[in-house]
C-alpha positions as CSV (number, residue, x, y, z in Angstrom):
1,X,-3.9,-12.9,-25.4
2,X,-5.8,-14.3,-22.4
3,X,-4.5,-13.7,-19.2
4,X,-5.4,-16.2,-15.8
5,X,-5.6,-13.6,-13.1
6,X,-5.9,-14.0,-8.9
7,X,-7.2,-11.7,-6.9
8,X,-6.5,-11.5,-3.2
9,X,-7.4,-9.6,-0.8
10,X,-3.9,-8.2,1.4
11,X,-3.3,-6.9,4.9
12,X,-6.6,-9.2,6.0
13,X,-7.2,-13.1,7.3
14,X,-11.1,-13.0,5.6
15,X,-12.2,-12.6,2.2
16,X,-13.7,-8.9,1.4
17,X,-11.8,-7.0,4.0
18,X,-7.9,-5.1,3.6
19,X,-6.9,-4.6,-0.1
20,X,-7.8,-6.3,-3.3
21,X,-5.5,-6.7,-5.9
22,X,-5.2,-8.7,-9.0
23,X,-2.4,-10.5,-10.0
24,X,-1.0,-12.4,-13.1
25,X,2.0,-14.5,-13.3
26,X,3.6,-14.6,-17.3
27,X,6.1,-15.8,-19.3
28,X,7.2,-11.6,-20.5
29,X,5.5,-7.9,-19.9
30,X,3.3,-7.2,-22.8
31,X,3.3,-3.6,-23.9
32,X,2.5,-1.0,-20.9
33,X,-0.5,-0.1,-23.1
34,X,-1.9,-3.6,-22.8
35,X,-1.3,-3.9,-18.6
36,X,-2.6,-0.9,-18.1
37,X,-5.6,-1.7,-20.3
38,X,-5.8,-4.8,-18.1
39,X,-5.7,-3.1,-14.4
40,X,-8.1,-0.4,-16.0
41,X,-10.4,-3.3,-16.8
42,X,-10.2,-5.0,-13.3
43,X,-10.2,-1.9,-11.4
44,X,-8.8,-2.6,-8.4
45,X,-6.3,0.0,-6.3
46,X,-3.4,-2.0,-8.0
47,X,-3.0,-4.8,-10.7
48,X,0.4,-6.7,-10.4
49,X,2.5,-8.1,-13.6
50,X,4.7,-11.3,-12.5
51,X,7.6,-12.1,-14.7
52,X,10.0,-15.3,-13.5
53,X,13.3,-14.4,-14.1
54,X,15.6,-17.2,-13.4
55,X,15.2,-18.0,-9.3
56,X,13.4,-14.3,-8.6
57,X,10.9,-12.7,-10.3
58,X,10.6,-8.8,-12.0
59,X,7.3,-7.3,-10.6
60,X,5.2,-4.2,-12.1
61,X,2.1,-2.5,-10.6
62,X,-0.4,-0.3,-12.4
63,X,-3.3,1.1,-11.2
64,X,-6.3,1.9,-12.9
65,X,-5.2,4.8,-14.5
66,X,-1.2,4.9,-14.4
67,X,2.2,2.4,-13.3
68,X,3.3,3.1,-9.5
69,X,6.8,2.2,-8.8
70,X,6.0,1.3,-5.2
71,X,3.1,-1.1,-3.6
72,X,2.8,-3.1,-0.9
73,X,-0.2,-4.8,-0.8
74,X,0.0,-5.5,-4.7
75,X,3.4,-7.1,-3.7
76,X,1.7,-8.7,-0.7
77,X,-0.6,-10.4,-3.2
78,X,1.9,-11.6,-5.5
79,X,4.1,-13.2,-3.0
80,X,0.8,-14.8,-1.8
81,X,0.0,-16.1,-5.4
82,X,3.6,-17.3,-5.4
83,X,3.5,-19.4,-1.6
84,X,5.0,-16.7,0.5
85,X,8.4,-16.4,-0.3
86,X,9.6,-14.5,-3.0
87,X,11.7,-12.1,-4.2
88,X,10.9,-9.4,-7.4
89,X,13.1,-6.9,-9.2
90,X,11.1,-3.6,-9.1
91,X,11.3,0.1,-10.0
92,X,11.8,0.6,-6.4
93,X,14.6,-2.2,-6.3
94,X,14.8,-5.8,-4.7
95,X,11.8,-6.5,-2.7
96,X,12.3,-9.6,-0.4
97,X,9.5,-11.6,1.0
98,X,9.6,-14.5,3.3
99,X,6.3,-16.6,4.7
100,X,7.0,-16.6,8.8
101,X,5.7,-19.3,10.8
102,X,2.5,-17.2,12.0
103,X,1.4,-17.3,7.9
104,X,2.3,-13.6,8.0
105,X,4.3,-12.5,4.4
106,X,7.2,-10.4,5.7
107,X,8.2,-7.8,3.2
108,X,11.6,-5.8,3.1
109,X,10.6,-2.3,1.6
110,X,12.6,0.8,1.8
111,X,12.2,3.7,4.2
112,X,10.9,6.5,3.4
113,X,11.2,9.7,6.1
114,X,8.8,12.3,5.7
115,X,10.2,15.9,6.0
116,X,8.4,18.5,7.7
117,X,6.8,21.2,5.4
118,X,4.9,24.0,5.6
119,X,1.1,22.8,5.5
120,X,-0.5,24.0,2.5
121,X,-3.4,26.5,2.7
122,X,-6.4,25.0,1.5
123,X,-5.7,21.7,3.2
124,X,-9.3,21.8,5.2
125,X,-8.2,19.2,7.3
126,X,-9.1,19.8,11.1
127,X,-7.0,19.4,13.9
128,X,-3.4,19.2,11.9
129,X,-0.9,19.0,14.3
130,X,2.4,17.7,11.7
131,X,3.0,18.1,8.0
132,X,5.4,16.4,5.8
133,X,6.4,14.8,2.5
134,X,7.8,11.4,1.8
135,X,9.1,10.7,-1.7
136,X,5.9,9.7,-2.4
137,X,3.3,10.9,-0.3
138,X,2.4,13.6,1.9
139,X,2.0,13.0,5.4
140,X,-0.9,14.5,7.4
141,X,-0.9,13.9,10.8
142,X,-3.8,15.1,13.4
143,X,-4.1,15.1,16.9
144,X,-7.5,13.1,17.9
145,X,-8.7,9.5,15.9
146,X,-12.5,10.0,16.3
147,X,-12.6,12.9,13.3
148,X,-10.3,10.9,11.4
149,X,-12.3,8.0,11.3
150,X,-15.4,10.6,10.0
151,X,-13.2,12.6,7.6
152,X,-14.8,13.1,4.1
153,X,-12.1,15.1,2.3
154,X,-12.4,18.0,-0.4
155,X,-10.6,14.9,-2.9
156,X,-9.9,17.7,-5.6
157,X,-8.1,19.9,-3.1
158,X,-6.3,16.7,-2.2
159,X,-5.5,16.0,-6.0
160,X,-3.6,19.7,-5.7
161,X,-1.3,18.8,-3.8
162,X,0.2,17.0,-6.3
163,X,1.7,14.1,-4.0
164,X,1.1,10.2,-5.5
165,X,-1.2,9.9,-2.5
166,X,-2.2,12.1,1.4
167,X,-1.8,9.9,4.1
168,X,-4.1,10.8,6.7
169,X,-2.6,9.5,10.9
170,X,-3.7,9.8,14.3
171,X,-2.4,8.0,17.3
172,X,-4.2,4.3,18.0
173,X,-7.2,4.5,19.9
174,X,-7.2,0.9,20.6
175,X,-4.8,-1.4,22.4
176,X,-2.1,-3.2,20.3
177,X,-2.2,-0.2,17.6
178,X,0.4,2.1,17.6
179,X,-1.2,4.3,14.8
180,X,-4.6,4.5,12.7
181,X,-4.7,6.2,9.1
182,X,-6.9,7.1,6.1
183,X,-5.0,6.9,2.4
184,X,-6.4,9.5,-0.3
185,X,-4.8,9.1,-3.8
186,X,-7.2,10.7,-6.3
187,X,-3.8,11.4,-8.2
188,X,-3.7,7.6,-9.2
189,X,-7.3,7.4,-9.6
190,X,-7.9,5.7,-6.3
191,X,-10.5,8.0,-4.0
192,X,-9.3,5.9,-0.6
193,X,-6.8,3.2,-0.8
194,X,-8.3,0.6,1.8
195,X,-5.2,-0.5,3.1
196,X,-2.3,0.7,1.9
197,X,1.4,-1.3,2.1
198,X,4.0,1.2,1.1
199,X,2.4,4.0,3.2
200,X,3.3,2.4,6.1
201,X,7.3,2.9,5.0
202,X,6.3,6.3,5.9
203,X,3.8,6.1,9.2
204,X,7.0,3.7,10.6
205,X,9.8,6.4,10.0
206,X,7.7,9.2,11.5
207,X,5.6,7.0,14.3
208,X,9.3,4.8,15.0
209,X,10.3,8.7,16.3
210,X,7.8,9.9,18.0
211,X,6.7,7.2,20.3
212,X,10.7,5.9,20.4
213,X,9.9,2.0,19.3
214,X,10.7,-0.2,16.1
215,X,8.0,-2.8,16.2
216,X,4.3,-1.0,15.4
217,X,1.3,-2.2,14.1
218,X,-0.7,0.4,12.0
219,X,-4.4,0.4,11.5
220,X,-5.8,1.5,8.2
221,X,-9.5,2.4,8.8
222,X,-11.2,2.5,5.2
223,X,-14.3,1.1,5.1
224,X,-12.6,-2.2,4.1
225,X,-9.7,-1.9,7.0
226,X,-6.8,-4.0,7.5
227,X,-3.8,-3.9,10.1
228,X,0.0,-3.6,9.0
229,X,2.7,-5.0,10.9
230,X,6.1,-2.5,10.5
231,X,9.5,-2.8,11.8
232,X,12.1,-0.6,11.3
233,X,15.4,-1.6,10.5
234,X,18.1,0.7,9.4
235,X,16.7,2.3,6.2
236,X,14.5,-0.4,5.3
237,X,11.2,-0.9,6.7
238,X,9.8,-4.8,7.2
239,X,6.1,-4.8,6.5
240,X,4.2,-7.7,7.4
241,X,0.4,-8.4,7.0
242,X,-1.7,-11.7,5.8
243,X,-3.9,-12.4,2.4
244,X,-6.8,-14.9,1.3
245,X,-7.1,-15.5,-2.4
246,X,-10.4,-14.5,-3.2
247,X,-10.9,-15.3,-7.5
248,X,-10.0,-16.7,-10.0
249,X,-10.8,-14.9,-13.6
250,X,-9.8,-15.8,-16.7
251,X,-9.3,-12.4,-18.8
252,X,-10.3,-13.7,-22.6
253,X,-9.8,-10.3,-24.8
C-alpha cells in the first residue's frame, strides 16, 4: 500500500532546525506491524498516523523502534499538515489544537508533575541540584547552563534508568527563556530528541513552581534547537511552537 507522507520540521520558523517528523493522513490504521515498519523506514524521532474520524481525527505516533502514547512535536506536525486547527483522539486522550493569529499552533496537552526522587547512583551527571519522575520521563535538573549545553552523556547508563526519556534543564541563560534543556531517550531508540513537545508538560509543572509564573518559554538546545512556548493552566499544559513543511515523499512498498 503506498503511503504520501509530509515531513515538517516542529517547534522552528526555518526548514532543518527544531524537530522533524513524518506524517501521513489515511482513510484506517493499517496493522501496528506495518506503521512501525514505516516510522522505522523514515527514521525520524516520531512518525505520526492520521485517521479522520467524523469532524476530529484519531492520532498514533511511533518511533523508530516502538508506539509512544504522548508527542508533541509529532502532533505539532500533524496539525500543521492539517491547517492548524485540529483536534485527535490519542492514547493520551483529546488533544486540541488551534492556529493563533501569530501562526503559532497552540496545543492543549496534559500536565505532567515530576516527583522528587532519590537520584540514582550512576547518574554521572555534574552539577545535579533536583531529581524527579514524570509519568514519562525523568527529570534532571542542574544548576549552571554552560555544562549542559557540552554534556555528552554515558547513553547506556541513561537507557538504565528505564524512564521513556531523561530530560536534562538548567535555568535560561538568555533573555526571554525561562529554561534550556537536553532530551535523551535511548529507550525509544532516539540518542537526543532535538526538540521535544511533551517534555515541556513536565519543564512547565516544575519551572511554573520554582520561578512562580504560568507563561514560559523553554529552549531545547540539540544541535537542531527549537524554542517551546508553555502555559500552565490547571492540569493541562498549552504548548505552542511553529512548523515549516519540509517534503513530500511518496512511500511505494
Amino acid at each position: 500500500m503506498a503511503l504520501n507522507i509530509t515531513v515538517v520540521d516542529a517547534f522552528t520558523d526555518r526548514a532543518f532546525s527544531g524537530n522533524p517528523a513524518a506524517v501521513t493522513v489515511i482513510d484506517a490504521f493499517p496493522e501496528d506491524a506495518r506503521m512501525q515498519a514505516v516510522a522505522s523506514e523514515m527514521n525520524l524521532a516520531e512518525t505520526a498516523f492520521v485517521v479522520p474520524r467524523d469532524d476530529d481525527h484519531d492520532l498514533r505516533w511511533f518511533t523508530p523502534s516502538m508506539e509512544v502514547d504522548l508527542c508533541g512535536h509529532a502532533t505539532l506536525a500533524a496539525a500543521h499538515r492539517l491547517g492548524g486547527n485540529a483536534r485527535f483522539h490519542t492514547r493520551s486522550g483529546v488533544l486540541t489544537c488551534t492556529l493563533a493569529d501569530n501562526g503559532v499552533v497552540e496545543m492543549d496537552f496534559p500536565a505532567d508533575v515530576p516527583v522528587e526522587a532519590e537520584p540514582p547512583r550512576n547518574l554521572d551527571i555534574p552539577g545535579i541540584c533536583w531529581y524527579g519522575l514524570g509519568k514519562f520521563d525523568a527529570l534532571v535538573v542542574v544548576d549552571d547552563t554552560a555544562p549542559l549545553r557540552r554534556l555528552r552523556p554515558d547513553l547506556a547508563k541513561l537507557a538504565q534508568l528505564g524512564s521513556r526519556a531523561v530530560i536534562v534543564t538548567a535555568p535560561g541563560d538568555r533573555v526571554g527563556v525561562d529554561c534550556v534543556s537536553r532530551v535523551f531517550a535511548p529507550n525509544t531508540g532516539i540518542p537526543e530528541d532535538p526538540v521535544t513537545g511533551s517534555a515541556h508538560c513536565t519543564l512547565a509543572c516544575y519551572w511554573g513552581e520554582r520561578l512562580s509564573r504560568d507563561v514560559l518559554v523553554g529552549e531545547q538546545a540539540s544541535p537542531r534547537g527549537g524554542v517551546v512556548h508553555m502555559r500552565r493552566s490547571g492540569d493541562r499544559v498549552v504548548l505552542g511552537g511553529q512548523a515549516v513543511t519540509v517534503a513530500q515523499v511518496r512511500l511505494l512498498a
